[in-house]
C-alpha positions as CSV (number, residue, x, y, z in Angstrom):
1,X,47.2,113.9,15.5
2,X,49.5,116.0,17.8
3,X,51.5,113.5,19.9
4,X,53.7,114.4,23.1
5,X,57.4,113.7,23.9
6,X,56.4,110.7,25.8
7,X,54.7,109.4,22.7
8,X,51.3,109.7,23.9
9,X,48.5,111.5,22.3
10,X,48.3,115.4,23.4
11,X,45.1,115.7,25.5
12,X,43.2,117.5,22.6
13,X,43.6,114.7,20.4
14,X,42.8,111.6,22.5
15,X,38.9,111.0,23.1
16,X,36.6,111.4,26.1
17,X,35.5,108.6,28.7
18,X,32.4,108.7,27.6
19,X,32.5,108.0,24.3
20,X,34.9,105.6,25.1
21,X,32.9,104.1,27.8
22,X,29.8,103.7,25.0
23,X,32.3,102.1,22.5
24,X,33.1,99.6,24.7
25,X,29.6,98.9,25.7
26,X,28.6,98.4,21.9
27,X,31.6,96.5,21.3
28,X,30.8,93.3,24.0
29,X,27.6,93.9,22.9
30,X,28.1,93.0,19.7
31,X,30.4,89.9,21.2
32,X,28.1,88.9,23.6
33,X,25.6,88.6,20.2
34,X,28.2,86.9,18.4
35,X,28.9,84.5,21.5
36,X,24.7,84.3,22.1
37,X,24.4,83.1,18.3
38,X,27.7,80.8,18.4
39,X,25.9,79.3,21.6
40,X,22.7,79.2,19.5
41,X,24.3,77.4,16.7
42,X,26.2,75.0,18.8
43,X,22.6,74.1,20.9
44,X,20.9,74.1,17.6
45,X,23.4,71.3,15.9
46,X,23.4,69.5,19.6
47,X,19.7,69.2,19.5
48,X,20.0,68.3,15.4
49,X,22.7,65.5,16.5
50,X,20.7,64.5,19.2
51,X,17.6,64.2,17.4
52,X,19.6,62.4,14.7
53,X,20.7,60.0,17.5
54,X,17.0,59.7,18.1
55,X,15.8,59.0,15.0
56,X,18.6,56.5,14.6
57,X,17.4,54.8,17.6
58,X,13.5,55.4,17.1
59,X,14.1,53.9,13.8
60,X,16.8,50.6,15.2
61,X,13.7,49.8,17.8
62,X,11.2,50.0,14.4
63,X,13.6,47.5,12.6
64,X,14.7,45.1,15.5
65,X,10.5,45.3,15.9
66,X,9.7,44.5,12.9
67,X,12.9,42.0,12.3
68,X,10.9,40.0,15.5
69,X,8.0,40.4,14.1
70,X,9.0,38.7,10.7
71,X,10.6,35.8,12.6
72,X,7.8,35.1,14.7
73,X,5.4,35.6,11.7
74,X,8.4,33.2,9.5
75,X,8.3,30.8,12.6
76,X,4.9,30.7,13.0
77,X,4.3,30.1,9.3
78,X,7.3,27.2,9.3
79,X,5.7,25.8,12.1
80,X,2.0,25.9,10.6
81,X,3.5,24.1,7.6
82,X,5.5,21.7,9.8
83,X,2.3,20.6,11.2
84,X,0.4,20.6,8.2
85,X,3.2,18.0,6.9
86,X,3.0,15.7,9.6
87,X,-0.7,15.8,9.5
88,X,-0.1,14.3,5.7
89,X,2.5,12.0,6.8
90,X,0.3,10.7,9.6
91,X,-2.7,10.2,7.3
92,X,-0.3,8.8,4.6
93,X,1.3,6.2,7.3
94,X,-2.6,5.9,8.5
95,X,-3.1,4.9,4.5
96,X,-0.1,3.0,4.4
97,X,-2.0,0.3,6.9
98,X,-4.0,-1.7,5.6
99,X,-7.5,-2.2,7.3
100,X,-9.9,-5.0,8.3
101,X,-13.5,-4.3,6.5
102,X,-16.1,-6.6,8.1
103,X,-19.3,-8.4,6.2
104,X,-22.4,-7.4,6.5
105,X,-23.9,-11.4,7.3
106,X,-24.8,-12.0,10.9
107,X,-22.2,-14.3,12.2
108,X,-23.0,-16.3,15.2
109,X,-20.3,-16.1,18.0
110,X,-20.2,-19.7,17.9
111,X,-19.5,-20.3,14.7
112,X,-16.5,-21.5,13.9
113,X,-14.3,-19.7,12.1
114,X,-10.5,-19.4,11.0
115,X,-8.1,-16.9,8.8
116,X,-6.9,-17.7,5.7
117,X,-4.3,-16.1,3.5
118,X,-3.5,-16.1,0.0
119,X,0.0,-14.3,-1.0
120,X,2.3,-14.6,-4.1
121,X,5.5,-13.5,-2.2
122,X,7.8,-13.1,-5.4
123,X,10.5,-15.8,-6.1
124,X,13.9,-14.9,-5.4
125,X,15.1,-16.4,-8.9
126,X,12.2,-14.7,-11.1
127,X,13.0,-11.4,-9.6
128,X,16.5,-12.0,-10.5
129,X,15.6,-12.7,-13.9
130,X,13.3,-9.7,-15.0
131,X,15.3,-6.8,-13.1
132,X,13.4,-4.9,-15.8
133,X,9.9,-5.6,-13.0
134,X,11.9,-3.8,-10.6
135,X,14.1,-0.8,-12.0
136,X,12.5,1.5,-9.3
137,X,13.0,-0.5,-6.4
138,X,16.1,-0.4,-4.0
139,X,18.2,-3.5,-4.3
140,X,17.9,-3.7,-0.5
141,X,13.9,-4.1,-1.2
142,X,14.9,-7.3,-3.2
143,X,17.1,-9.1,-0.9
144,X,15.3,-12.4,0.0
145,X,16.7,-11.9,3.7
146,X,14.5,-8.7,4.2
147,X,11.8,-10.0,2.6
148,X,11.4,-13.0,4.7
149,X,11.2,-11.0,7.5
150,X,8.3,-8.5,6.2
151,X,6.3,-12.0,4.9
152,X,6.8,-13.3,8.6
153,X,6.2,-10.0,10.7
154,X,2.8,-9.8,8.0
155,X,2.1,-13.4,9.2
156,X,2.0,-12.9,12.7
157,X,0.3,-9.6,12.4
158,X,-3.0,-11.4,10.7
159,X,-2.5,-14.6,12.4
160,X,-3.9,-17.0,9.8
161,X,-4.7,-20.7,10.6
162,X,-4.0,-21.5,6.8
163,X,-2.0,-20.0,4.1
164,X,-1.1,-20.5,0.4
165,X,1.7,-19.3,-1.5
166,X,2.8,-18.9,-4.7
167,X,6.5,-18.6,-6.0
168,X,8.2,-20.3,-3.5
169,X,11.8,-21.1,-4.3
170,X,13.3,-21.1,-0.7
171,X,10.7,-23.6,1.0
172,X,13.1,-24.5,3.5
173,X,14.1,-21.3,4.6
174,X,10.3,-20.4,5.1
175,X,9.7,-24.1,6.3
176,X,12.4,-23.6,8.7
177,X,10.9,-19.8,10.1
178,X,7.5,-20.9,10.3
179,X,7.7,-24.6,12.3
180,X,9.2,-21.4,14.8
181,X,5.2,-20.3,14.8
182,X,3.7,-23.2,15.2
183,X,3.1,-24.1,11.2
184,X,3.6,-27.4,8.9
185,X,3.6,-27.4,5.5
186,X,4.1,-29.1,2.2
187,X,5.4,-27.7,-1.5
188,X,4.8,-29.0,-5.1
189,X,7.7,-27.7,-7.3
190,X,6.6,-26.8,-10.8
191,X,8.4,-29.0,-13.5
192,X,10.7,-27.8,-16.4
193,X,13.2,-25.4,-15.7
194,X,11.1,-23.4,-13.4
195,X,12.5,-23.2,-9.7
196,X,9.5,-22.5,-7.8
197,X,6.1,-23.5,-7.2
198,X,3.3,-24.1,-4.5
199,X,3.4,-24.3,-1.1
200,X,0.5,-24.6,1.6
201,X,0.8,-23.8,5.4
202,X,-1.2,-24.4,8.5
203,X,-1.6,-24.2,12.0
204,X,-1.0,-27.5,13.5
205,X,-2.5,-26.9,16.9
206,X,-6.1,-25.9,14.9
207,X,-5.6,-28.2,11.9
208,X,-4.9,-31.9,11.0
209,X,-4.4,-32.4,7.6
210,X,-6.1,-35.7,6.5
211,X,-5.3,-35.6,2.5
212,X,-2.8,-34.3,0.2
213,X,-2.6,-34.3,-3.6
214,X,-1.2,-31.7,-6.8
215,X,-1.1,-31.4,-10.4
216,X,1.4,-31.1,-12.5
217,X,-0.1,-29.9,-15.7
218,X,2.3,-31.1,-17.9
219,X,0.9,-34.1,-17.8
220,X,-1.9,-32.7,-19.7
221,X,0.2,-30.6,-21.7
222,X,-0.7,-27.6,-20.2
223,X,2.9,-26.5,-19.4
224,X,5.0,-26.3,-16.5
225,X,2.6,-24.9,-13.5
226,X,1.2,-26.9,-11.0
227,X,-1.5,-26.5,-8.2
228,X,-2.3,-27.8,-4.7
229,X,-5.2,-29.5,-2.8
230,X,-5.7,-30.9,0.9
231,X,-8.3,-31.8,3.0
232,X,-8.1,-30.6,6.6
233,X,-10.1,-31.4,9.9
234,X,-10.5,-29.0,12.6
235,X,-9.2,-29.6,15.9
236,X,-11.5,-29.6,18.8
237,X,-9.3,-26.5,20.3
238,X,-10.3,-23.9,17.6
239,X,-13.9,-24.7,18.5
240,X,-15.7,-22.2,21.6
241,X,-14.5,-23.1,24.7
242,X,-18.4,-22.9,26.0
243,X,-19.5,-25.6,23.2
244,X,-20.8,-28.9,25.2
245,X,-18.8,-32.4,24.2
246,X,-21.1,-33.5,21.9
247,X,-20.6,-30.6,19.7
248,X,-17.0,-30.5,20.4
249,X,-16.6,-33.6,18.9
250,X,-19.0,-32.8,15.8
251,X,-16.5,-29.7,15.6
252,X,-13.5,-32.4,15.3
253,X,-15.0,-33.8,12.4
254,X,-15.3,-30.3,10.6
255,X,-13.4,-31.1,6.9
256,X,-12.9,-28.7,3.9
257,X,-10.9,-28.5,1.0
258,X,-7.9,-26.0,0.4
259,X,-6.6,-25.2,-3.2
260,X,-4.0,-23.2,-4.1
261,X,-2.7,-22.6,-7.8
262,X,-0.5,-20.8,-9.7
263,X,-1.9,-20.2,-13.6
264,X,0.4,-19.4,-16.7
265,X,1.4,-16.2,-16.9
266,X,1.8,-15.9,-21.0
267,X,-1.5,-13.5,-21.7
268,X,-1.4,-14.9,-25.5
269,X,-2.2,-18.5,-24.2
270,X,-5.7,-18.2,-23.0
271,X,-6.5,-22.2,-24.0
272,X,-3.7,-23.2,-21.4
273,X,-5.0,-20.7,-18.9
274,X,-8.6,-22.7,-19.2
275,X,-7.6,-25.9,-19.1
276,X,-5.7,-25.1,-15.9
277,X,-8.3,-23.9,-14.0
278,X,-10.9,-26.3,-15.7
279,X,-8.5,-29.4,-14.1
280,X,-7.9,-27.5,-10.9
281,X,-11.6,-26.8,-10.3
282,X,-12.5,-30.5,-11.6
283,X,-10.1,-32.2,-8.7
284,X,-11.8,-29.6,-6.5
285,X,-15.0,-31.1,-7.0
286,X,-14.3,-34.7,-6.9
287,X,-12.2,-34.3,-3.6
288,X,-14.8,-32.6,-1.9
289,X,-17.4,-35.6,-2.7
290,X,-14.9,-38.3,-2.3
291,X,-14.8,-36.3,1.1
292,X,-18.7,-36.1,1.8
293,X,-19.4,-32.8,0.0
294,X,-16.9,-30.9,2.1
295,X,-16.9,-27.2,2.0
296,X,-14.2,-25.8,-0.7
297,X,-11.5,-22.9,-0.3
298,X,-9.7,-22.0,-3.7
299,X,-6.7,-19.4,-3.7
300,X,-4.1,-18.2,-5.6
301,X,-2.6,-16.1,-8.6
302,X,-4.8,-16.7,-11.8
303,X,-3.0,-14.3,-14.0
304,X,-6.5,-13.1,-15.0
305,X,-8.5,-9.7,-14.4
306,X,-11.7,-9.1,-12.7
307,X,-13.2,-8.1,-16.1
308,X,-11.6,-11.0,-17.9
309,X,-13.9,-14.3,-19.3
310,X,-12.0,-16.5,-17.1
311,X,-13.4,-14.7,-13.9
312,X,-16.6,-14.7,-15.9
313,X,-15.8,-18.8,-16.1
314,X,-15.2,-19.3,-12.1
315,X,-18.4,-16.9,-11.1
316,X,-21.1,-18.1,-13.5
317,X,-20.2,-21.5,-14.1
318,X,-19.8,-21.6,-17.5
319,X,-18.0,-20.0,-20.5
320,X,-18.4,-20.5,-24.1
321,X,-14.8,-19.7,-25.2
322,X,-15.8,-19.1,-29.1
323,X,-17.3,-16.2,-27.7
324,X,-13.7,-14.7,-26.6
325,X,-10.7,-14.5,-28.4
326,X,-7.7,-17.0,-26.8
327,X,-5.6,-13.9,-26.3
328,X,-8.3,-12.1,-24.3
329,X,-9.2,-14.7,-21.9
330,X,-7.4,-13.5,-19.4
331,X,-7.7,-9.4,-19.9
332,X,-4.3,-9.2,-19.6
333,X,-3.2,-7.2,-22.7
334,X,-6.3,-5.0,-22.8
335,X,-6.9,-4.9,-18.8
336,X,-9.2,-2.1,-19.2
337,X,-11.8,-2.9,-22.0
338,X,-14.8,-4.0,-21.1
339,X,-15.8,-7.5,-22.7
340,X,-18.9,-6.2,-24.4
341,X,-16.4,-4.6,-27.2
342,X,-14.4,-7.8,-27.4
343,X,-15.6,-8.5,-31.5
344,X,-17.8,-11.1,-31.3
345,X,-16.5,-14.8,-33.0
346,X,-13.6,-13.1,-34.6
347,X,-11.0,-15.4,-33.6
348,X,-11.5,-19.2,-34.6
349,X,-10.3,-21.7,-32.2
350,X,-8.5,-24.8,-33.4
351,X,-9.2,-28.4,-32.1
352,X,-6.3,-28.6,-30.3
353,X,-7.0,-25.4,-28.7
354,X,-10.3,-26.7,-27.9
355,X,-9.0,-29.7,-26.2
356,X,-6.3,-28.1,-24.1
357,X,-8.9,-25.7,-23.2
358,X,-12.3,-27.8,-22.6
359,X,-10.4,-31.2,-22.6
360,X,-13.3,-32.5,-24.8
361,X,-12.7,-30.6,-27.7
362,X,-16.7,-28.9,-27.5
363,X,-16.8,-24.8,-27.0
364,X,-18.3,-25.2,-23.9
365,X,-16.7,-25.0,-20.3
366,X,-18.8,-25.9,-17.3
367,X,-18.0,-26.7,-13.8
368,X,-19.8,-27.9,-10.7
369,X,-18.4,-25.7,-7.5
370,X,-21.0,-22.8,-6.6
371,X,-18.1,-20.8,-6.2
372,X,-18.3,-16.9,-4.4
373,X,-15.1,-14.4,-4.1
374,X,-14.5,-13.5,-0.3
375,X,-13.5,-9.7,-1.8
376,X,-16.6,-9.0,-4.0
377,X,-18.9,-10.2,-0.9
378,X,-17.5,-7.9,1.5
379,X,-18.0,-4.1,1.3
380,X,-15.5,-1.6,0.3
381,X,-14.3,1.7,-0.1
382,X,-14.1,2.7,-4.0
383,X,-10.1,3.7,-3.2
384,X,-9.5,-0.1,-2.9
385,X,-12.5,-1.9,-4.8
386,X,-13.7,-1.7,-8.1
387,X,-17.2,-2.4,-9.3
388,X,-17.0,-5.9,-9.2
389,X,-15.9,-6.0,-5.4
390,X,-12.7,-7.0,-6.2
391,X,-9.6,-5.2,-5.2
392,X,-8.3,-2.4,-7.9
393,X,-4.9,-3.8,-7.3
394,X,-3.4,-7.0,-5.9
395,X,0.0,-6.4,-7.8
396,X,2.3,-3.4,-8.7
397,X,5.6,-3.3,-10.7
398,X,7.4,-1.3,-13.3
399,X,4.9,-2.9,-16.2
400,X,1.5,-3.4,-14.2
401,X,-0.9,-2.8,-11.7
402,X,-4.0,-4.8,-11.5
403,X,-5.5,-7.6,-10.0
404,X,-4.6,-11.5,-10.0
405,X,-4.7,-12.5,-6.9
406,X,-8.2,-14.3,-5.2
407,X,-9.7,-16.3,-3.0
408,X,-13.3,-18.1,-3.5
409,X,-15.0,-20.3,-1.1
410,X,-18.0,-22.4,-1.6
411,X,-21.7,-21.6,-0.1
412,X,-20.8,-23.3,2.9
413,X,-18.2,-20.5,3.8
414,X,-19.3,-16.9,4.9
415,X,-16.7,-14.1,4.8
416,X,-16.5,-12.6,8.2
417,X,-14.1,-9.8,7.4
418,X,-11.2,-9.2,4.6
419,X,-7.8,-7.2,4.4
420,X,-8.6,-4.6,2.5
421,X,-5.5,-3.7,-0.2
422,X,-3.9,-0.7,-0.4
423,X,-5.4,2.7,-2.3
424,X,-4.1,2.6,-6.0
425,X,-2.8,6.6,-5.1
426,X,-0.4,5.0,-1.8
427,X,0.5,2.2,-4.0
428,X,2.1,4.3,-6.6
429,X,3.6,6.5,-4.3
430,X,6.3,3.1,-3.5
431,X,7.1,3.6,-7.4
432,X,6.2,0.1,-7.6
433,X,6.5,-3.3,-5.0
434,X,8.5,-4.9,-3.3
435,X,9.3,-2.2,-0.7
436,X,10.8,-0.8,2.5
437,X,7.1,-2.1,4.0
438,X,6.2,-5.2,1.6
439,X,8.1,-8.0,1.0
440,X,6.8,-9.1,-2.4
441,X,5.2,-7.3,-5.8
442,X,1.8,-8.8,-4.8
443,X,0.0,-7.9,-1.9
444,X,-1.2,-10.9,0.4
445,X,-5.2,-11.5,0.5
446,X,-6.5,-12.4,3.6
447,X,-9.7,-13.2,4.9
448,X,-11.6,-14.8,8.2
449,X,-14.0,-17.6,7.5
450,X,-16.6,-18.7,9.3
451,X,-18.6,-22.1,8.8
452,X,-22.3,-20.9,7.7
453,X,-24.9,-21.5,9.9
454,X,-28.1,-22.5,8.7
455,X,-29.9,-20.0,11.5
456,X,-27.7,-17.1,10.4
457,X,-29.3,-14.3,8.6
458,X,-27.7,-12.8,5.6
């Protein structure tokens, strides 16, 4: 390159516009292409980010959509179960009641008629003494104080005109709550060491009581239980307030026999269980014709099964005890075999066992009461009843659940309706009785009576 003095290039070396001018031209071209790309690449990774950003959000509305839609699914769910639970609980507190199941006699509107209630409510003492009954069962469930009030509040709910109890050690307590609803009564401690016994109630605005007599079966050696009986008259203000004077006043002279009893407990002693019930049902009898053949009511704990031969004794009659073994009278120990496999004569009674039993010393026990349960004669649902009519259960603890617990009545009687127990499946669901709803380990029997009418069908 020839350069001048000024340091410039000589004209011969230094190049033409032109090609200058197209240099240039192809230089910003090729920036403008860089710059176009750049741009390109910059939009590109915009629209990326931006798509990114939409994605991000397309895919937040998916997951808040389907987040609501799980917890309205998950609510929808916990409410459907919700529902379904209180649908159990209802039918389980609609179980829990017990219900009035009606006969199917035709019962005159003016016959007369009255409740009657049977209920072993648990002594205070004997529940103290077999805590082993009661391991299940909240101390609070025990306490004589809350119990009183669930046997009251059960009392005015069926409104009975005549009640028997069993197990009564705090007759003044209950003597003292019930003179509050209108009610009289009198008690028959059992002798020995025991401290409680029988007690009979009644209405005294619907009942006079004319007669009043127990047993103590020691007397017979037939250990330390006793039993009840008294002779009532209706008053003329439980009869229909349409009936004329004249019946009014036959209505006043309406008598009948109550009996309430208590039988040994001790399965092994089925002779003492017999002669028991053969004494109770004998004063029965004699009362009601020293009375002029007055209708009979019978009630109580008999320590004895439904398939037992002492229930055998009280529905047919009759009993030849050689036929049963003494510890198998009362189908305690084997509550559920039937009596057909009991071995025949295998077990050989003594005379002593005879007499305590028959009181004569023959095999043979008879008595003279037509005598018909007021459970087996009304229908029932096969949750409550088994097949003899009876309830399945009467009484629940930590070492049984069966029935012990009746009420019979004699031809002159028809049932008009019953309590119906509890279903075996609620009664095991308490883990065993008392509880937050009963206030003993029996359940109370109660039934309305009516006087039988001649004209009635049945």
């Amino acid at each position: 390159m020839v350069r001048t003095c000024d340091g410039r290039d000589s004209p011969a070396e230094q190049p033409s516009r032109s090609s200058l001018s197209k240099k240039s031209r192809s230089n910003q071209h090729d920036i403008d292409q860089h710059r176009s790309k750049k741009k390109q690449r910059v939009t590109i990774r915009q629209t990326e980010t931006e798509t990114e950003i939409a994605t991000v959000t397309l895919n937040h509305t998916a997951i808040s959509y389907t987040h609501t839609y799980a917890n309205s699914y998950s609510n929808s769910y916990i409410k459907g179960k919700e529902k379904e639970h209180k649908g159990k609980a209802k039918r389980a507190i609609a179980d829990d009641k017990r219900k009035w199941v009606y006969s199917t006699h035709d019962i005159s509107p003016n016959q007369d008629r009255f409740v009657f209630m049977s209920y072993n409510i648990l002594g205070v003492k004997n529940a103290a003494a077999h805590e082993d009954l009661y391991r299940n069962i909240s101390p609070k469930y025990l306490d004589w104080d809350y119990r009183k009030k669930l046997i009251c509040k059960e009392i005015r709910k069926y409104n009975p005109g005549i009640m028997c109890f069993q197990e009564v050690d705090r007759f003044d307590d209950l003597d003292h709550l019930l003179q509050k609803e209108g009610f009289k009564g009198v008690y028959q401690a059992r002798t020995g060491d025991a401290c409680d016994g029988c007690a009979i109630f009644w209405n005294s605005k619907l009942f006079d009581i004319m007669h009043e007599e127990s047993i103590e079966f020691q007397n017979f050696n037939l250990r330390n239980n006793v039993c009840q009986l008294c002779v009532f008259k209706m008053n003329v203000k439980s009869s229909s307030k349409d009936m004329s004077a004249s019946n009014s006043e036959s209505v006043s002279l309406t008598r009948f026999l109550v009996g309430n009893i208590h039988v040994l407990y001790n399965p092994n002693r089925g002779d003492i269980k017999l002669g028991q019930v053969r004494l109770f049902l004998e004063s029965a009898q004699r009362l009601s014709q020293e009375w002029g053949d007055i209708p009979v009511v019978l009630a109580g704990d008999l320590n004895s099964m439904p398939q037992s031969a002492m229930y055998q004794f009280l529905t047919s009659n009759k009993l030849d005890i050689q036929m049963h073994d003494r510890k198998q009278i009362s189908g305690q120990i084997h509550p559920l075999q039937n009596r057909s496999f009991y071995p025949r004569l295998s077990y050989r009674w003594s005379n002593e066992e005879l007499m305590l039993a028959t009181g004569t010393g023959s095999s043979l026990l008879i008595h003279q009461l037509q005598l018909h349960s007021a459970y087996a004669g009304t229908p029932g649902s096969s949750r409550t009843r088994e097949n003899s009519g009876e309830p399945l259960a009467t009484s629940y603890h930590s070492k049984f659940m069966g029935t012990v617990d009746y009420i019979w009545h004699t031809t002159e009687f028809v049932p008009v309706r019953v309590l119906d127990t509890l279903p075996v499946d609620i009664l095991r669901r308490t883990r065993g009785l008392p509880s937050k709803k009963w206030g003993s380990d029996h359940l109370s029997l109660v039934c309305e009576l009516a006087f039988a009418d001649e004209e009635c069908e049945t």
